[in-house]
C-alpha positions in Angstrom: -38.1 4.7 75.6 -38.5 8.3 77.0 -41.0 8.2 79.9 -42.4 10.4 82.6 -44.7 10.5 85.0 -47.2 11.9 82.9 -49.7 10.6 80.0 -47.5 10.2 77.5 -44.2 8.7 76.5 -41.8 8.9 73.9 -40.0 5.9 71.9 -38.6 5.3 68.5 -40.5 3.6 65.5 -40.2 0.3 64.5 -41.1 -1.4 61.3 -44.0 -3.0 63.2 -45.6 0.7 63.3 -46.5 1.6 59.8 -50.0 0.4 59.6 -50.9 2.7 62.7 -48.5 5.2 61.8 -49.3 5.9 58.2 -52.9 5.2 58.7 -52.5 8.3 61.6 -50.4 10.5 59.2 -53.2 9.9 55.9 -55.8 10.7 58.4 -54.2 13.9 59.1 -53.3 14.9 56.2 -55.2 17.7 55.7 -55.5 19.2 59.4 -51.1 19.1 58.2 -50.9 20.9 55.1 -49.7 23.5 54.6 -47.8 23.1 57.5 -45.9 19.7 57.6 -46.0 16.6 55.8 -45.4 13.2 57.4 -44.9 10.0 56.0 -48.3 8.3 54.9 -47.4 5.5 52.9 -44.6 2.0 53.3 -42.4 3.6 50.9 -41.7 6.6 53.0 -42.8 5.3 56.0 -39.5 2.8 55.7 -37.3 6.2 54.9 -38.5 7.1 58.3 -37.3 4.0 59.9 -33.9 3.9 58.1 -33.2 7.9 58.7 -34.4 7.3 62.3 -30.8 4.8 62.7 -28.3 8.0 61.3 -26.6 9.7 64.5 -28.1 12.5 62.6 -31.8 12.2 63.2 -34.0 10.9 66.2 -37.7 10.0 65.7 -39.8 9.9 68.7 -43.1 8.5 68.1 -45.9 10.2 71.0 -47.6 7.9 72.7 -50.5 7.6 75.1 -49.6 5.5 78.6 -52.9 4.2 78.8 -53.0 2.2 76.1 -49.6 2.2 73.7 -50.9 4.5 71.0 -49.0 6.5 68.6 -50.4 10.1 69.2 -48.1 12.1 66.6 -44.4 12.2 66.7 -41.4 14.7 67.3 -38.0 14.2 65.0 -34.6 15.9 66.0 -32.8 16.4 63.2 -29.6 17.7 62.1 -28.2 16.8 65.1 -24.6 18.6 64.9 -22.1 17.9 67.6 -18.6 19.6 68.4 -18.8 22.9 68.8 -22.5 23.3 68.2 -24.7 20.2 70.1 -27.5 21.3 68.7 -30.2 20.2 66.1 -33.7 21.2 64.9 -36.9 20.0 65.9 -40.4 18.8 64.2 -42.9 18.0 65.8 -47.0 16.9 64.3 -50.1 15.3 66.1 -52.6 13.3 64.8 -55.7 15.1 64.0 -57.6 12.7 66.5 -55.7 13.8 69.5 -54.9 17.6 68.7 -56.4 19.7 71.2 -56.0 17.7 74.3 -52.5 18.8 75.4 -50.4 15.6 74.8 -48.1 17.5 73.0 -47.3 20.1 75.3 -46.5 16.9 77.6 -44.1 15.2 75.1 -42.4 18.6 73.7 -40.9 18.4 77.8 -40.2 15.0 77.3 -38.3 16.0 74.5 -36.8 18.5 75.9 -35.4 17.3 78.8 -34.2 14.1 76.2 -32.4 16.1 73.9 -30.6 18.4 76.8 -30.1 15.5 79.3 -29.8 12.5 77.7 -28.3 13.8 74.4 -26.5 16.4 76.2 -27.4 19.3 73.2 -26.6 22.7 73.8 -29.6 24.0 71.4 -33.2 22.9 69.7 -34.5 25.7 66.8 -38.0 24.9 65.5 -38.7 26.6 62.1 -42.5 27.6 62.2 -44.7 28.9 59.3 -46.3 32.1 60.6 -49.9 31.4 60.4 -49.5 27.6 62.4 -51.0 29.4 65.7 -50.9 25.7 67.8 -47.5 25.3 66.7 -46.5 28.8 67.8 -48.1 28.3 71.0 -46.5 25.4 71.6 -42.8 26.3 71.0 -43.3 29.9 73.0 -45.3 27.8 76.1 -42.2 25.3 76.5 -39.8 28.4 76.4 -38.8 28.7 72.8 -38.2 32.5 72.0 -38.5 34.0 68.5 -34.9 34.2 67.3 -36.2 35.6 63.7 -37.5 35.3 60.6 -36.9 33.8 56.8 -39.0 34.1 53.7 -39.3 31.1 51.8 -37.0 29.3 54.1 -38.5 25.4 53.6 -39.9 23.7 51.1 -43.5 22.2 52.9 -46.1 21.0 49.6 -44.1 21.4 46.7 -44.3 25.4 48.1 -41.4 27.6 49.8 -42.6 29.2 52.9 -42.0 31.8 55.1 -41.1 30.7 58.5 -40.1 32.1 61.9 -37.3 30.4 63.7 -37.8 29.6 67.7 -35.0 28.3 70.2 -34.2 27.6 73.3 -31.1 27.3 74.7 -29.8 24.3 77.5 -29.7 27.3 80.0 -33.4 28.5 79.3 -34.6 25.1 79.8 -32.7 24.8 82.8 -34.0 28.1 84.2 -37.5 26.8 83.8 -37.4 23.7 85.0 -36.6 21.9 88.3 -34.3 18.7 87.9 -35.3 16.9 90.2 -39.1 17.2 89.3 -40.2 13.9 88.0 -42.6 14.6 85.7 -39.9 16.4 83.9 -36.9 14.0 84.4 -36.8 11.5 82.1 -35.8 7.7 82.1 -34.3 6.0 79.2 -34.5 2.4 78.9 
C-alpha cells in the first residue's frame, strides 16, 4: 500500500476487486471514451490482475481513506530500467468521484512512489489534446509538454493524436519538500 496523510491511498488490485472495479469502469464508460478505456468485464479485468504481477507494469487502484473504495486507478507501465528508469503513466477516475480532487492527491502519491520507492528517473503521460482534466492534471503536478504525435495510440478502435508530458526525478524534487508528510509515502 502507498499511503499519505491525505484522503486517499494507493494499493494494487486483487482478484477480490472486479465486482467493484469493473462495475466502476462500465459506469464510466462513457465520461472515458474517447479518451481511455479500462477494463469493464472478468475477462479483462483478470488481464489486469495478471499484467499487474510483470516487473513491467504497476496498477495502483485510488482509493478513498474513509471508507476503502476504489476511486479510479493509475498504471505505470513500461517500466524500463538500466539506463533509462523510467516508464509511462495512465491514470482514469470513476465518473462518480471526478471533480473532487482525489486525483490530484493520488497523482503525488504516485509520484513520490514511482521516484522514491521505485527509484525511476522519468514518468511521460501521453494525453489526447482535447482531455482538458487530464491536461490539467499532468501540468498541476509538474509535468511539462515535451511534444506532440499524430495518431500516436490506438484508444476505441481509433488512432489519436496525443501530446506527451514528463517530468523528470529532479522536477519533482524541486517541487516538493521530502520531508513533508503528505507527500512522503509509506509502503507496507
Amino acid at each position: 500500500m502507498v499511503s499519505g496523510e491525505g484522503r486517499v491511498y494507493l494499493r494494487s488490485p486483487v482478484r477480490a476487486d472486479r465486482e467493484e472495479f469493473t462495475g466502476l469502469m462500465r459506469a464510466s464508460e462513457e465520461f472515458h471514451s474517447p479518451w481511455a478505456t479500462a477494463p469493464t468485464d472478468h475477462e479483462r479485468f483478470a488481464a489486469y490482475i495478471a499484467d499487474s504481477r510483470r516487473a513491467d507494469f504497476e496498477a495502483l487502484l485510488l482509493c478513498r481513506r474513509s471508507d476503502d473504495a476504489i476511486l479510479g486507478f493509475f498504471n505505470l507501465s513500461q517500466i524500463v530500467r538500466r539506463r533509462l528508469q523510467s516508464a509511462y503513466l495512465g491514470y482514469a477516475v470513476g465518473l462518480p468521484f471526478a471533480g473532487q480532487g482525489y486525483m490530484r492527491e493520488g497523482i503525488e502519491l504516485v509520484l513520490a512512489h514511482a521516484f522514491k520507492t521505485l527509484e525511476l528517473h522519468r514518468i511521460e503521460a501521453n494525453i489526447q489534446p482535447g482531455n482538458a482534466a487530464s491536461l490539467a492534471l499532468a501540468a498541476g503536478a509538474g509535468f511539462r509538454r515535451e511534444g506532440f504525435s499524430p495518431r500516436y495510440l490506438k484508444i476505441g478502435g481509433r488512432w489519436r493524436d496525443h501530446e506527451r508530458w514528463a517530468i523528470l526525478v529532479e522536477d519533482w524534487r524541486a517541487r516538493t519538500r521530502p520531508e513533508d508528510p503528505k507527500l512522503g509515502s509509506e509502503v507496507r
